[in-house]
Backbone bond lengths (Angstrom), bond angles and torsions (degrees), N, CA, C in turn:
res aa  C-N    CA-C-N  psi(-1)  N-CA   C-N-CA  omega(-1)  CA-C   N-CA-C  phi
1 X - - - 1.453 - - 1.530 112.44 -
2 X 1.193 138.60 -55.04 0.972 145.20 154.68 1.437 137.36 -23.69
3 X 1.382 103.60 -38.01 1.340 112.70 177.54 1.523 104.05 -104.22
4 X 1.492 131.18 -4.16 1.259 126.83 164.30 1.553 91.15 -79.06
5 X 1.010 150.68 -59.23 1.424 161.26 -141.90 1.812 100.09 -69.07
6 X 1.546 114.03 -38.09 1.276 129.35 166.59 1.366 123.34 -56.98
7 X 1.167 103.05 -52.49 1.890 107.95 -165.98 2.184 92.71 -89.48
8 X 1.164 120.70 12.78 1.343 110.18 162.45 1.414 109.27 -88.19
9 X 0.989 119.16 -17.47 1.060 136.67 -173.16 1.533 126.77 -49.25
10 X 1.309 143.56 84.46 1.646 128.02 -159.99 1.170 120.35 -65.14
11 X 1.047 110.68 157.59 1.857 102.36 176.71 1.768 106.03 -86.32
12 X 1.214 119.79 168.77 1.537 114.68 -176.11 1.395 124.00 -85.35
13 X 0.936 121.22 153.17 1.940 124.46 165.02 1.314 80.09 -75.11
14 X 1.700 89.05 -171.69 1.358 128.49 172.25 1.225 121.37 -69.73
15 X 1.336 117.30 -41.46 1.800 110.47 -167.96 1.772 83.83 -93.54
16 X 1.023 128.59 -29.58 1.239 133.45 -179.34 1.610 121.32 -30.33
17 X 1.955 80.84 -58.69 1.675 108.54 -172.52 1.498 87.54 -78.49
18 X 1.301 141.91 -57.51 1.730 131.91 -167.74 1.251 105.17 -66.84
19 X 1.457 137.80 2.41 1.396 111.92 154.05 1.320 130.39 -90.38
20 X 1.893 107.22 -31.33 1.191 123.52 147.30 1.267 115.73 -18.49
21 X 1.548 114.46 -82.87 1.414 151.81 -152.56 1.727 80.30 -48.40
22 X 1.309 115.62 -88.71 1.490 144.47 167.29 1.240 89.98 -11.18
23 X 1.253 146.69 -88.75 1.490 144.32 -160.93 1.850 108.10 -44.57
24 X 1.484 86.97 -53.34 1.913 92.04 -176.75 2.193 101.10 -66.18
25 X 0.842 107.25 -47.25 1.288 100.55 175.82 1.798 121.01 -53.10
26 X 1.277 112.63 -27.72 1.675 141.05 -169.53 1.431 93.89 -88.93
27 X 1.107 132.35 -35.49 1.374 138.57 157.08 1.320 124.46 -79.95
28 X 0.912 137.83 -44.21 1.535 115.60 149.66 1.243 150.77 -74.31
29 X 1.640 99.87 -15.54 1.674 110.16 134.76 1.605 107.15 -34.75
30 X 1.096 132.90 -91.50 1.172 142.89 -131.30 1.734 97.82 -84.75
31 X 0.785 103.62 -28.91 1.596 104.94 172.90 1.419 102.52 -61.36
32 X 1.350 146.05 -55.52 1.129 163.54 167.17 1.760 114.50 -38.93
33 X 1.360 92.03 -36.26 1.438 97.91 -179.48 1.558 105.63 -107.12
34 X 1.603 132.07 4.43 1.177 117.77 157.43 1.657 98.96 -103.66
35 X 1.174 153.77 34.48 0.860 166.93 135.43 1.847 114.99 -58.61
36 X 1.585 106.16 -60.12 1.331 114.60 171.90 1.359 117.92 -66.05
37 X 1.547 117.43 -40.18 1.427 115.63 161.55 1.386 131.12 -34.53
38 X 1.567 107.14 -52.70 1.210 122.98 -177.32 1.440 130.76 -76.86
39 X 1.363 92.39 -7.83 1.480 123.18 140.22 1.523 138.21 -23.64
40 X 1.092 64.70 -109.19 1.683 106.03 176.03 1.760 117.65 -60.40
41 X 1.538 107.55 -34.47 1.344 101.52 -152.98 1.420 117.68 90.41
42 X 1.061 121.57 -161.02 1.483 145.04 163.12 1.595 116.59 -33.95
43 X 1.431 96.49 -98.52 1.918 101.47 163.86 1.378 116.41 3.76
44 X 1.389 119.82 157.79 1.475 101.97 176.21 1.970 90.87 -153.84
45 X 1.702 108.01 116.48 1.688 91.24 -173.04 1.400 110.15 -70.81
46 X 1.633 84.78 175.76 1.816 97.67 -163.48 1.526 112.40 -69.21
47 X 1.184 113.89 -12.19 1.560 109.84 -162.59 1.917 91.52 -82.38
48 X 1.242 141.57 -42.40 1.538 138.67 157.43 1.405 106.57 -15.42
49 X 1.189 111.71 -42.26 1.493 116.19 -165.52 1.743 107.01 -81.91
50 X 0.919 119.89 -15.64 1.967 125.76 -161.30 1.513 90.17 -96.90
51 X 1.486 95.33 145.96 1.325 122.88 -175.26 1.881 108.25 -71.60
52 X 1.581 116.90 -17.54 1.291 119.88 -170.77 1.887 101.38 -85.12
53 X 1.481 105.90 -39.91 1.769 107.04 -173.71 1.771 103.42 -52.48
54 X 1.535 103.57 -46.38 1.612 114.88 175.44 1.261 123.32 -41.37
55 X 1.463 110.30 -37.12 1.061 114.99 -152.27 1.753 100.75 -84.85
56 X 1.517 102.43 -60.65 1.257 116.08 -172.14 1.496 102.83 -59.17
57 X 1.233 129.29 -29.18 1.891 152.10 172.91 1.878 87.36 -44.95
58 X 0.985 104.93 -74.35 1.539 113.05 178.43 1.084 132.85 -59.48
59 X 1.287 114.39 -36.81 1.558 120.04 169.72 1.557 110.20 -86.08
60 X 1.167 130.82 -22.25 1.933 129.06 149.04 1.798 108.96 -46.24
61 X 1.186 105.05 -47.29 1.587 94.53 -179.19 1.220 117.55 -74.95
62 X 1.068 115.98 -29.62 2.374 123.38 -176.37 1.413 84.51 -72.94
63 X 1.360 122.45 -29.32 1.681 97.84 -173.79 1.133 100.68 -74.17
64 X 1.731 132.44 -38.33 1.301 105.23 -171.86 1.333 128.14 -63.36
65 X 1.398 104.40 0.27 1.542 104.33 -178.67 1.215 115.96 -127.90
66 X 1.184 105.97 19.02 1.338 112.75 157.45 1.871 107.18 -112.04
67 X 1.227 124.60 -1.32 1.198 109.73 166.68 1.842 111.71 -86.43
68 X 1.130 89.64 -25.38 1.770 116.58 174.77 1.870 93.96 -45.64
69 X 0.991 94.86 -62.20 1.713 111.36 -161.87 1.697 108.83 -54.27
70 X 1.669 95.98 -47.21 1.547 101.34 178.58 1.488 121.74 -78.38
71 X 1.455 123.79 -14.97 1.579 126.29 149.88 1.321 110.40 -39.24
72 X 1.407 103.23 -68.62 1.766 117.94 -168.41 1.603 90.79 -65.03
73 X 0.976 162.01 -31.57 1.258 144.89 -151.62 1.526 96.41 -101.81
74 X 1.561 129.90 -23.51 1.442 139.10 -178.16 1.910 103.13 -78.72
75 X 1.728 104.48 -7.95 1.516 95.56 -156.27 1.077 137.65 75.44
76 X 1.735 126.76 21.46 0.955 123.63 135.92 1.700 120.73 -82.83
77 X 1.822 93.47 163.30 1.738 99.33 -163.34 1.424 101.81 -113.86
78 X 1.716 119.46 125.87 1.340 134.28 176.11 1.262 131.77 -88.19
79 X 1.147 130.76 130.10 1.095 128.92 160.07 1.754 125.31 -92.03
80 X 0.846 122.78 130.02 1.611 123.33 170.74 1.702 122.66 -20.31
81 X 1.312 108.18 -31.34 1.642 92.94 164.44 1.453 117.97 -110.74
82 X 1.403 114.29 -14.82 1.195 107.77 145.04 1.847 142.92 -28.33
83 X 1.606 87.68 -63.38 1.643 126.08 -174.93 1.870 89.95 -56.90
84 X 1.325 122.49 -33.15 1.465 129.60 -152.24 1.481 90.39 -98.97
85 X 1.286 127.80 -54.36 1.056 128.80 -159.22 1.969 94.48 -73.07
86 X 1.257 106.64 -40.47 1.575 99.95 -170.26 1.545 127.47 -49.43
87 X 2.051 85.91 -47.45 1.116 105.05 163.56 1.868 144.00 -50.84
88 X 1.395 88.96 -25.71 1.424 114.65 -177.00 1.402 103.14 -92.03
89 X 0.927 131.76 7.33 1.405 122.58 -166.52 2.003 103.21 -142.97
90 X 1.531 84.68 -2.44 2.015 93.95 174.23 1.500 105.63 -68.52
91 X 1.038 130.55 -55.42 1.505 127.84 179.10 1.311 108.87 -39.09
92 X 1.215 140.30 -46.81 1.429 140.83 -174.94 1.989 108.78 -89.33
93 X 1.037 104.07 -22.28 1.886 101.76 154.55 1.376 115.84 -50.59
94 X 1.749 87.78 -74.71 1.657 102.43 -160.99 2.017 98.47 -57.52
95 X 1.243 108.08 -43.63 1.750 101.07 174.86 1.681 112.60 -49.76
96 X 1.205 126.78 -44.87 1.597 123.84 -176.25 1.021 121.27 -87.26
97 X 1.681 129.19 -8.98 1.328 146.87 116.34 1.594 107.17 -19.74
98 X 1.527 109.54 -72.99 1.537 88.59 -167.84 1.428 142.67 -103.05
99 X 1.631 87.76 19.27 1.752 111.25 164.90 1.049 120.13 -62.67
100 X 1.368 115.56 118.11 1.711 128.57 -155.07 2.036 92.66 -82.82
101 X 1.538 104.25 130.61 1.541 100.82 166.78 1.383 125.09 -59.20
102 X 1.381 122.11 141.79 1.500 107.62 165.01 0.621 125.56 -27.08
103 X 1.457 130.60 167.20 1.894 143.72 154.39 1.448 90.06 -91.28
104 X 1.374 78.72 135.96 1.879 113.86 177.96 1.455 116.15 -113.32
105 X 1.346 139.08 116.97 1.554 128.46 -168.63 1.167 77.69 -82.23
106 X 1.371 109.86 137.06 1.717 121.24 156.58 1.547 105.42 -52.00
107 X 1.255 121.67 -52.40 1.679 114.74 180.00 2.068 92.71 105.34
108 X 0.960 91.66 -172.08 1.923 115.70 -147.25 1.791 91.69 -99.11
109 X 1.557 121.38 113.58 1.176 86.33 150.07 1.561 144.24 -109.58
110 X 1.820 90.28 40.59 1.258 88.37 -167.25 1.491 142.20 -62.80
């Protein structure tokens, strides 16, 4: 039953997959930020409060659904927890994306 219940299942469009995407990204926002809670306690630091944490807070989640978008646009086919999971897991792409490689001494060629 289950796996008939599966293959009814459609695969996603585009805005389809970026809301997905968007949800999984909206969730790991917030996962992230009950993390600091659990922290801290109560208190809440000042940087939560600045218009820049928001920003980048928000623009981590559109990526997840915009990386969502560029699967489906490559021709791969989504499913809804897929699309969620992709999304949720874009914040930690685009971060290992932009971890700069060591410096390497070229070395001597004498």
């Amino acid at each position: 039953m289950p796996q008939e219940m599966i293959s009814h299942v459609a695969t996603l469009t585009m805005p389809e997959g970026f809301i997905y995407g968007l949800a999984g990204g909206i969730c790991s926002e917030i996962s992230g930020l009950f993390k600091i809670r659990q922290m801290l306690g109560i208190s809440c630091p000042e940087y939560l409060k600045s218009f820049g944490y928001w920003f980048i807070t928000i623009f981590m989640a559109l990526l997840g659904g915009g990386l969502v978008v560029a699967y489906i646009a490559s021709g791969f086919e989504f499913k809804p927890i897929l699309a969620i999971n992709i999304g949720a897991t874009a914040p930690l792409f685009f971060e290992a994306i932009a971890r700069k490689a060591p410096e390497i001494s070229p070395g001597n060629i004498d």
